[in-house]
PAVO-528568 format. One record per residue (C-alpha): z, y negated, x; residue in three letters. Coordinates in nm, 2 decimals. Layout:
N
VEXLUM       pz       py       px   code
VEXLUM        Z        Y        X    Ala
...
This chain:
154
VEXLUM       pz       py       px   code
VEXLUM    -3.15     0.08    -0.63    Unk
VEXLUM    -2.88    -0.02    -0.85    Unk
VEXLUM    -2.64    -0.33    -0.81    Unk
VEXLUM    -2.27    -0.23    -0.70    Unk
VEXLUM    -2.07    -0.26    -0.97    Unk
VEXLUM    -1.87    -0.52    -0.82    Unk
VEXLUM    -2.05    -0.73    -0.54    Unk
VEXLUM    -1.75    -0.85    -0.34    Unk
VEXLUM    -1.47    -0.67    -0.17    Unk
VEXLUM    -1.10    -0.68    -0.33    Unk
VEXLUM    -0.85    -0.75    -0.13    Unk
VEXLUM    -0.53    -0.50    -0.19    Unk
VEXLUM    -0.18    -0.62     0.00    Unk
VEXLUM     0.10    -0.35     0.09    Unk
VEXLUM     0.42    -0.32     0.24    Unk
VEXLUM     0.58    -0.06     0.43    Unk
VEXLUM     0.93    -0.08     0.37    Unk
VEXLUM     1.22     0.11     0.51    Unk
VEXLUM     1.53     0.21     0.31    Unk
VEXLUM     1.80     0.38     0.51    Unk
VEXLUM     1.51     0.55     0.74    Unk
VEXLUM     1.28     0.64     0.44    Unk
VEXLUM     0.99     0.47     0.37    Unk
VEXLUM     0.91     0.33     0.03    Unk
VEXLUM     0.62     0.47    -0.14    Unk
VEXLUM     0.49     0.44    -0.51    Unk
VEXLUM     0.37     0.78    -0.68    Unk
VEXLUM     0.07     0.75    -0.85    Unk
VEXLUM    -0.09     1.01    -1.10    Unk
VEXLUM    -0.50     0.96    -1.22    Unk
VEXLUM    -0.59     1.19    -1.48    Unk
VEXLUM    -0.45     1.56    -1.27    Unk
VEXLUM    -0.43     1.37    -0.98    Unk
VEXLUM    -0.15     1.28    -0.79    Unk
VEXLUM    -0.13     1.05    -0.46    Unk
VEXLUM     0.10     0.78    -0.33    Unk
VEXLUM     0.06     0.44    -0.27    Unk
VEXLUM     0.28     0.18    -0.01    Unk
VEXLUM     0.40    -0.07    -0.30    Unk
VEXLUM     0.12    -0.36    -0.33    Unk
VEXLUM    -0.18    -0.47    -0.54    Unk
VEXLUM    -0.42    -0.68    -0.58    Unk
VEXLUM    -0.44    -1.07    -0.46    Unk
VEXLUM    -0.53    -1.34    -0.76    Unk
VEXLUM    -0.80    -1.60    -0.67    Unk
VEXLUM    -0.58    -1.87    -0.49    Unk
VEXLUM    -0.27    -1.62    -0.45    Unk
VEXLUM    -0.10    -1.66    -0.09    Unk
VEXLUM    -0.11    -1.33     0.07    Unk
VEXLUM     0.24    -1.31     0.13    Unk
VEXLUM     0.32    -1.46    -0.26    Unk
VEXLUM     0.11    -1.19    -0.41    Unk
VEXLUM     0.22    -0.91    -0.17    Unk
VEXLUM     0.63    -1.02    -0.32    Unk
VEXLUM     0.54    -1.02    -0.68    Unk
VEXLUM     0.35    -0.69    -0.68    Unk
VEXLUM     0.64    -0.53    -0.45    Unk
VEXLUM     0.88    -0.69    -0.76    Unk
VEXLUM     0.68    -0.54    -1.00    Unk
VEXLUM     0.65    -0.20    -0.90    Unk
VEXLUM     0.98    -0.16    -0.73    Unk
VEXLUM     1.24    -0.36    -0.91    Unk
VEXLUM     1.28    -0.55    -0.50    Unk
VEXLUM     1.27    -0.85    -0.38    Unk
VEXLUM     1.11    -0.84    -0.04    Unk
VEXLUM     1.08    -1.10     0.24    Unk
VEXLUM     0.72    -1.05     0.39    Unk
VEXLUM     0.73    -0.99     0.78    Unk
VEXLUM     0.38    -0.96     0.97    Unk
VEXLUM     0.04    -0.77     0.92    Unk
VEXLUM     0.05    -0.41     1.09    Unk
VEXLUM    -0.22    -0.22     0.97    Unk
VEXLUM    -0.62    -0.40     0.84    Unk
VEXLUM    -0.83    -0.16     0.70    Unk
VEXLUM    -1.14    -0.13     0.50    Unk
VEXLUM    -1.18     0.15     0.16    Unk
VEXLUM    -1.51     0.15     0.10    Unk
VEXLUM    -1.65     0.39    -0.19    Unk
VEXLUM    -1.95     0.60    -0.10    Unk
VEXLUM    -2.09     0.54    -0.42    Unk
VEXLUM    -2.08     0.19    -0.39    Unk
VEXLUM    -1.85     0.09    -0.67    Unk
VEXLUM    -1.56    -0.01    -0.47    Unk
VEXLUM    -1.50    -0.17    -0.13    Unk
VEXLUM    -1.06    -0.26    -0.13    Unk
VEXLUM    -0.95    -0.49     0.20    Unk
VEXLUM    -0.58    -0.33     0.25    Unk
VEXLUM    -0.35    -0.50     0.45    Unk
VEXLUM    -0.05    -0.35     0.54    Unk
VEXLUM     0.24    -0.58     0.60    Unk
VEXLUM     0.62    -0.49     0.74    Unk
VEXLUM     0.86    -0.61     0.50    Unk
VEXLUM     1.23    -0.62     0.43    Unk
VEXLUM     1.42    -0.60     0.06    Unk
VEXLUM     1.60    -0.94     0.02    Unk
VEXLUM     1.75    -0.85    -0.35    Unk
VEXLUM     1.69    -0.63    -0.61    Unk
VEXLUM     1.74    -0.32    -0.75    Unk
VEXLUM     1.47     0.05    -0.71    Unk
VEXLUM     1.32     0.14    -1.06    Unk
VEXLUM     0.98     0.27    -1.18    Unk
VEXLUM     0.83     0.02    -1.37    Unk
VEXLUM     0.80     0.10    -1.75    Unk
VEXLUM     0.48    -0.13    -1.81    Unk
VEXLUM     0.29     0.05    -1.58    Unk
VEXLUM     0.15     0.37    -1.64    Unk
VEXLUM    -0.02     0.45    -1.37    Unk
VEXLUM     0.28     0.44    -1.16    Unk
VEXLUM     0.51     0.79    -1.24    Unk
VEXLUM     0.80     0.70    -0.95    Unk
VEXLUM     0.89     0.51    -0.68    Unk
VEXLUM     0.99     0.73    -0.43    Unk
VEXLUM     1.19     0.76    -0.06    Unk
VEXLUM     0.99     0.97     0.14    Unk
VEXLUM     1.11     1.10     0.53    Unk
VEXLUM     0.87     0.96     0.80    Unk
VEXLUM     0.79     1.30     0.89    Unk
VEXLUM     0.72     1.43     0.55    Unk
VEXLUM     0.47     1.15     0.51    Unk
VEXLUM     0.18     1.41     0.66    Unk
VEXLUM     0.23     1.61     0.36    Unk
VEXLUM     0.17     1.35     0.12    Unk
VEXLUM    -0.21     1.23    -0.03    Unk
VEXLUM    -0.11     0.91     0.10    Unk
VEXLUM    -0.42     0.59     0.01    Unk
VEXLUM    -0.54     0.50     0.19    Unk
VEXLUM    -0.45     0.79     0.44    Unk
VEXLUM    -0.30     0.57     0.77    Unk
VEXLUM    -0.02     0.81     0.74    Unk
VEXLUM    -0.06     0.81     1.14    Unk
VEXLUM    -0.07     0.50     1.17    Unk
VEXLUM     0.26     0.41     0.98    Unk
VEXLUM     0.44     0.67     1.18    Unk
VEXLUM     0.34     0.47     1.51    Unk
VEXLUM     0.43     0.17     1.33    Unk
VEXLUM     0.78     0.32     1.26    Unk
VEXLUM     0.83     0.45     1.60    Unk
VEXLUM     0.73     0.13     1.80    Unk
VEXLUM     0.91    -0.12     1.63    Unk
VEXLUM     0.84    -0.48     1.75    Unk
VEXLUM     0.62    -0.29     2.01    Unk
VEXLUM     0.37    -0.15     1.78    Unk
VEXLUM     0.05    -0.38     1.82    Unk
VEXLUM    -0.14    -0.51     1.48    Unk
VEXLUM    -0.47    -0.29     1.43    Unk
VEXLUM    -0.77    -0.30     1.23    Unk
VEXLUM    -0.86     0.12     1.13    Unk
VEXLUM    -1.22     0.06     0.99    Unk
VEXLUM    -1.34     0.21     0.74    Unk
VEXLUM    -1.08     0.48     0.61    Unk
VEXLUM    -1.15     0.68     0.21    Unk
VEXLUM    -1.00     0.93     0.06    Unk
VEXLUM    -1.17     1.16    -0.18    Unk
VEXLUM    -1.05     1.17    -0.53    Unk
């Protein structure tokens, strides 16, 4: 058996951020692919979760967020092996800032506003689209929860 190509999981941050009832949501395309994304990334060795979930949000967005608390914990682990990602979903609120796409990053075609009701017809990664729409509708009420494993072919 061969060695995964990366040994350890990656921890992914991500905000779900509502903007005059929409929800914020980073449009993605991979080769003829495309898919959307809750703005985040990737926590740096020694990175606060909170102070890498802010800068990635900055980056992709153009916003200045203040980091509220986790929502959703879930795993995405690759069937192949090659990947396992740790998302954590956080609530957040913009602070500052203005929306843009980010120029520097290709993979990233739009940032986008999307209806909570429309989210269901998105290739949203990893797909908690149910999950965010219970987080939406409870509030302060909705209760933090770990998924499991959730992947998305493609």
């Amino acid at each position: 058996m061969e060695a995964p190509a990366c040994e350890h999981p990656r921890v992914r941050v991500a905000a779900l951020i509502v903007i005059d009832g929409r929800v914020l949501l980073a449009r993605h395309r991979k080769q003829d692919r495309t898919y959307h994304l809750l703005p985040g990334g990737g926590v740096e060795f020694g990175e606060a979760l909170s102070a890498a979930l802010e800068r990635e949000v900055r980056e992709e967005t153009g916003l200045t967020v203040v980091v509220g608390r986790p929502l959703i914990l879930n795993d995405t682990i690759d069937p192949s092996g090659e990947r396992h990602l740790v998302h954590i979903t956080f609530a957040a609120e913009v602070s500052s800032g203005a929306l843009a796409t980010p120029a520097d990053d290709e993979r990233i075609v739009a940032v986008d506003l999307a209806d909570p009701a429309a989210l269901a017809d998105l290739d949203l990664r990893p797909p908690i689209t149910s999950e965010l729409v219970e987080a939406l509708a409870r509030g302060n009420a909705f209760q933090t929860v770990y998924l499991g494993p959730r992947f998305a072919e493609g």
